[in-house]
C-alpha positions as CSV (number, residue, x, y, z in Angstrom):
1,X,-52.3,-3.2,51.4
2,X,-50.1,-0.8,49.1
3,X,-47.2,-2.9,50.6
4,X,-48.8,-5.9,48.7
5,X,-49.5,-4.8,45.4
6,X,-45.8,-3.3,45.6
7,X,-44.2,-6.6,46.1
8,X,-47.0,-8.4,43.8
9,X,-45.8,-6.2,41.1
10,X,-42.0,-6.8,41.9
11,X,-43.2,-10.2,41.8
12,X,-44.6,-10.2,38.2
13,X,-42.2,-8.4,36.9
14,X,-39.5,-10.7,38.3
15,X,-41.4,-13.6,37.0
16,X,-41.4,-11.3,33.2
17,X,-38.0,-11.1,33.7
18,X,-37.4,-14.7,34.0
19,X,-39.5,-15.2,30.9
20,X,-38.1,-12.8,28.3
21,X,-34.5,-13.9,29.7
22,X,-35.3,-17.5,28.8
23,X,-37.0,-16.8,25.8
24,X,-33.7,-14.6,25.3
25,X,-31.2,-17.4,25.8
26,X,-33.4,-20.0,24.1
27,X,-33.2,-17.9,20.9
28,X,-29.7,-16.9,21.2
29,X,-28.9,-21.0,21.0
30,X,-31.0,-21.6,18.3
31,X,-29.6,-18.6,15.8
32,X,-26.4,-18.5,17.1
33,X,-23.8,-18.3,14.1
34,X,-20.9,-21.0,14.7
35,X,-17.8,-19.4,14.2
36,X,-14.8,-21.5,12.6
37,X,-12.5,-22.3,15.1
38,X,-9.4,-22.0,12.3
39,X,-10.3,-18.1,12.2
40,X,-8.2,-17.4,15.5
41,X,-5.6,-19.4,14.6
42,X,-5.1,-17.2,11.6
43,X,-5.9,-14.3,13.3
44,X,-2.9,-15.8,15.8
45,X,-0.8,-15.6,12.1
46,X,-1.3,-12.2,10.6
47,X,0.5,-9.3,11.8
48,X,-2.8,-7.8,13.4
49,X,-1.9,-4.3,11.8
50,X,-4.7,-3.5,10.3
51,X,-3.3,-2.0,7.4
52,X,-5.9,-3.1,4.7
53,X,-2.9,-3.5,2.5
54,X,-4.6,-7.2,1.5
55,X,-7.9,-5.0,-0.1
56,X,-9.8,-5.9,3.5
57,X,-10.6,-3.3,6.2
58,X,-8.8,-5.4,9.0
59,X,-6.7,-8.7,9.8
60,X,-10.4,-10.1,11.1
61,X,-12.5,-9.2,7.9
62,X,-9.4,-10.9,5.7
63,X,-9.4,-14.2,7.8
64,X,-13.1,-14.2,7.2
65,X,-12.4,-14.1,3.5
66,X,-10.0,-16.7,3.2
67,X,-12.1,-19.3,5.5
68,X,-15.0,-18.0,3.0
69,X,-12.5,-19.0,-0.1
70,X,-12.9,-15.5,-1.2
71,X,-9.1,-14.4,-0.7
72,X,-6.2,-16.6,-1.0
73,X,-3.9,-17.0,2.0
74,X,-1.1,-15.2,0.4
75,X,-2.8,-11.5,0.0
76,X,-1.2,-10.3,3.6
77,X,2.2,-8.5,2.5
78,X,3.4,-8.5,6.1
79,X,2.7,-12.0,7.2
80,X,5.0,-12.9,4.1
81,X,5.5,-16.3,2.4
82,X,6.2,-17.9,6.0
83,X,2.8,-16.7,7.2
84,X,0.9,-18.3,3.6
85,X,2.5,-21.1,4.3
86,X,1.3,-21.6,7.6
87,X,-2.6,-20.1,6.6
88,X,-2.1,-22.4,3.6
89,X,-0.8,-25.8,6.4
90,X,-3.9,-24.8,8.6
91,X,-6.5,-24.9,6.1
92,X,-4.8,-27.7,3.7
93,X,-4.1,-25.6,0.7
94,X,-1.6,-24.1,-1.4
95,X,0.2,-21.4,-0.5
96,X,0.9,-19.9,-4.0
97,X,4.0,-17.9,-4.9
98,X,4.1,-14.8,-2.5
99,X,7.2,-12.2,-4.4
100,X,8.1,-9.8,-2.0
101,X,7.5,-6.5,-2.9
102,X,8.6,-3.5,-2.5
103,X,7.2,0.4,-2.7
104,X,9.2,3.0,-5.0
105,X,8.6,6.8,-5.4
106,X,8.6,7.4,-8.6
107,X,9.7,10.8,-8.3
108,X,13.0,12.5,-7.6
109,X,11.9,15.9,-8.0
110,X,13.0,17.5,-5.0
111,X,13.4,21.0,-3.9
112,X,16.3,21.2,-5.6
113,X,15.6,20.1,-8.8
114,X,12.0,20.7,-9.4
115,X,10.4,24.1,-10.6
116,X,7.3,25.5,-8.6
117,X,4.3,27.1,-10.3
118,X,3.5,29.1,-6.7
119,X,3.6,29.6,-3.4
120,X,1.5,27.1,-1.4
121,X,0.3,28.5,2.1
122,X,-2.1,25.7,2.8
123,X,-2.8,22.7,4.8
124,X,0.3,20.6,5.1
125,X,-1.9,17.7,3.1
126,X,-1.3,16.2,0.0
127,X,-4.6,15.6,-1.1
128,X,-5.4,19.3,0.0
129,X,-2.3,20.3,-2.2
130,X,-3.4,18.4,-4.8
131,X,-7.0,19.9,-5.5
132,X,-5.6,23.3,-5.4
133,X,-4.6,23.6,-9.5
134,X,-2.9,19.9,-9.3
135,X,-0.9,21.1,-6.7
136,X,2.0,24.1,-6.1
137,X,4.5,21.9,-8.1
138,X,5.1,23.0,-12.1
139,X,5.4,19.3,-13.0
140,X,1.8,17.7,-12.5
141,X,3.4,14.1,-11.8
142,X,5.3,14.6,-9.3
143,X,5.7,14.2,-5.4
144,X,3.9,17.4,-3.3
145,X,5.8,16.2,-0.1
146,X,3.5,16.3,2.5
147,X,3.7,12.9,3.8
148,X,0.4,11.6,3.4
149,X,2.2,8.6,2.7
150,X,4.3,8.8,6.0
151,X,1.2,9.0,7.7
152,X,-0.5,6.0,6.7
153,X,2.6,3.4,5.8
154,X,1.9,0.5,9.2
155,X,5.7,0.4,9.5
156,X,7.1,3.7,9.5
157,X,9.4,2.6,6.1
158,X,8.8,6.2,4.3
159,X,10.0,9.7,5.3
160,X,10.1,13.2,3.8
161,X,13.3,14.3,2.5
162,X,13.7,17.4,0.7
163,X,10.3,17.5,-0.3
164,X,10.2,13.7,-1.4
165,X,9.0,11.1,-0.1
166,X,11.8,8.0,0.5
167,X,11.2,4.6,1.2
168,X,13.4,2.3,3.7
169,X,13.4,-0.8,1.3
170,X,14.3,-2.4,4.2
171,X,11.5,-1.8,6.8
172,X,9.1,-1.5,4.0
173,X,6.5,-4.6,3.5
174,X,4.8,-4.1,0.2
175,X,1.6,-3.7,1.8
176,X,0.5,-1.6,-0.4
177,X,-1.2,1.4,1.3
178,X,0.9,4.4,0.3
179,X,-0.6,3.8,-3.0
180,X,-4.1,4.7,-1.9
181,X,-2.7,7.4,0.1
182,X,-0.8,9.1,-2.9
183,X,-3.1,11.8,-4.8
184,X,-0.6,11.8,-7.3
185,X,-0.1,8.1,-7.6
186,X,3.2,8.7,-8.0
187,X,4.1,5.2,-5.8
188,X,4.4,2.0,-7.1
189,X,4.9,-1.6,-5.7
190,X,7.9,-3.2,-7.5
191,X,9.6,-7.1,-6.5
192,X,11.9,-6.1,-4.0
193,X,14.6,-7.6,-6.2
194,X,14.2,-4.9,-8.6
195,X,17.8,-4.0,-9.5
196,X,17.0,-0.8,-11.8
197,X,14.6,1.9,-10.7
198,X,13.1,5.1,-12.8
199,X,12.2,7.9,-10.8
200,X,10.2,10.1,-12.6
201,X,6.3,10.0,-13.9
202,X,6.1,12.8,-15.9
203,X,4.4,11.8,-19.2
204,X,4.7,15.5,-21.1
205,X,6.9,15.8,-24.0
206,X,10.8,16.8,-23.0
207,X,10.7,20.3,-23.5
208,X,7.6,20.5,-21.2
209,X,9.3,18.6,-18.5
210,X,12.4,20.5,-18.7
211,X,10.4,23.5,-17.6
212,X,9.5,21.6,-15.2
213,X,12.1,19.7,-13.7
214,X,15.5,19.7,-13.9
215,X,16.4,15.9,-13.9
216,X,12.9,14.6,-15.3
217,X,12.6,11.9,-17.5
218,X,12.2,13.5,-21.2
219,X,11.7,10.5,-23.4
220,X,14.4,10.7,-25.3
221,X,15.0,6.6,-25.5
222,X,18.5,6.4,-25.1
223,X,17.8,3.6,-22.4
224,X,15.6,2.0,-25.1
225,X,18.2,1.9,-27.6
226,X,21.0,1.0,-25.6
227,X,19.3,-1.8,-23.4
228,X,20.7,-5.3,-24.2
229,X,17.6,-7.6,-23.6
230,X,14.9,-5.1,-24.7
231,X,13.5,-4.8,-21.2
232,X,12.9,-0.9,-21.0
233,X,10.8,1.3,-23.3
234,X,9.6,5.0,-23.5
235,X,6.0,4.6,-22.7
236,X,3.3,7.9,-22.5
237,X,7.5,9.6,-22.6
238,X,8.7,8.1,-19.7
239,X,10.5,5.0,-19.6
240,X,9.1,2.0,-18.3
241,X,11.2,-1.4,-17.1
242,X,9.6,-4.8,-17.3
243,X,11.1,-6.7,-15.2
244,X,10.6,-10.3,-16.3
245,X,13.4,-9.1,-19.0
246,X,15.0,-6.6,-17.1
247,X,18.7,-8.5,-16.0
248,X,19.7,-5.6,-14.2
249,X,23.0,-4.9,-16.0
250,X,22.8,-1.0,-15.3
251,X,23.7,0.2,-19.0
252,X,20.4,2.1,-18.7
253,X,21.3,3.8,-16.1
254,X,25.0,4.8,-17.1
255,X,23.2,6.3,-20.6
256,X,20.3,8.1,-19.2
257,X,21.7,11.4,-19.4
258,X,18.8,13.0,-16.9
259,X,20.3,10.5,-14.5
260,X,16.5,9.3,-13.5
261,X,17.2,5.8,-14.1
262,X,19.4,4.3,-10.9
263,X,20.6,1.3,-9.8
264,X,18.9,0.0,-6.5
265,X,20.5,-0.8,-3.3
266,X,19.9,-4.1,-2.4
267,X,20.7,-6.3,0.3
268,X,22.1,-10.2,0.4
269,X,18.3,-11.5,1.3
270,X,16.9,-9.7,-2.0
């Protein structure tokens, strides 16, 4: 008898099974969220790093945003114009102008130029750094040096070198997320056809950053004055280049007497 109601209550519950897993799979068909088919072939385009350079927390999440219209198919730095293009053939669209970009440090004040206000003994972390009196550093713009930028950039294009970070203009994508990484935000994301660069971001007055730093832009607008098509000015004193003017003739840079104005190193492709 015990055998009996045993295998009457397997029984029932095999049958409750069968139930709930029909009533299970009905439901599943019936609220079941159609995913667009175009999502991964985009998914096939972009890089698939991750970086959340485009403002989105993953390659997934941004092709959701451009099948949704919310994003144009040109926000993904490292799928560059030849993966808009393709997004923007897939979906029927226009690409848009995609200008490659670049990131740039604006900060040269390495351990050999630049003035400290103490001795840090902390964690090797910018941000860390950074919320201890603005950081070790005397000038309270520039680079701390502790690679939190290194540490997040998808493509290895920045590295620590004598206390500064540098960027590889030629691995580098302009994705984008050594910006958010930078306490200081110090970094900037320039067209990678920039020909003139100004490495500083100190906005005190000259004599303050000459305490400071010992090649730091002091606003003295001798770039200003001698610039031919009015394309850099002393802005907050330091200078500031727009480039839609900005021809690239280098005169700044021969005049700045703090030599923080440079001419870039650029390649045949930019």
């Amino acid at each position: 008898m015990m055998l009996i109601g045993i295998l009457k209550a397997l029984l029932a519950l095999g049958i409750m099974g069968l139930i709930f897993g029909g009533a299970l799979s009905v439901a599943a068909n019936l609220f079941r969220v159609e995913e667009d088919a175009r999502k991964n072939k985009i998914l096939e385009i972009l890089p698939g790093a991750n970086c959340g350079g485009c403002g989105y927390a993953g390659c997934a999440n941004y092709a959701d945003a451009i099948l949704a219209g919310e994003a144009p198919c040109n926000q993904c730095a490292a799928a560059k114009a030849e993966g808009a293009m393709a997004i923007a053939q897939l979906l029927g669209t226009d690409a848009g102008v995609l200008k490659p970009m670049v990131a740039h440090i604006r900060c040269h004040g390495s351990n050999e130029f630049a003035n400290k206000k103490y001795i840090y003994y902390g964690m090797n972390d910018c941000a860390a750094a950074n919320r201890l009196l603005g950081g070790y550093m005397t000038c309270q713009y520039g680079c701390l040096g502790f690679g939190n930028c290194v540490k997040k950039c998808p493509e290895g294009a920045i590295h620590i070198e004598n206390g500064v970070a540098k960027v590889d203009r030629e691995r580098c994508i302009g994705c984008g997320v050594c910006l958010q990484a930078c306490p200081k935000g110090v970094i900037e994301l320039l067209p990678k056809d920039s020909a003139i660069l100004v490495s500083c971001s100190n906005k005190d007055k000259g004599a303050r950053t000459r305490e400071a730093c010992n090649i730091g832009c002091i606003g003295c607008k001798i770039c200003e004055k001698n610039c031919p098509e009015g394309a850099i000015h002393v802005n907050g004193n330091v200078s500031v280049i727009d480039y839609e003017k900005c021809i690239g003739c280098g005169i700044c840079a021969e005049k700045c007497p703090r030599k923080i104005i440079e001419m870039a190193v650029l390649n045949h492709d930019e």
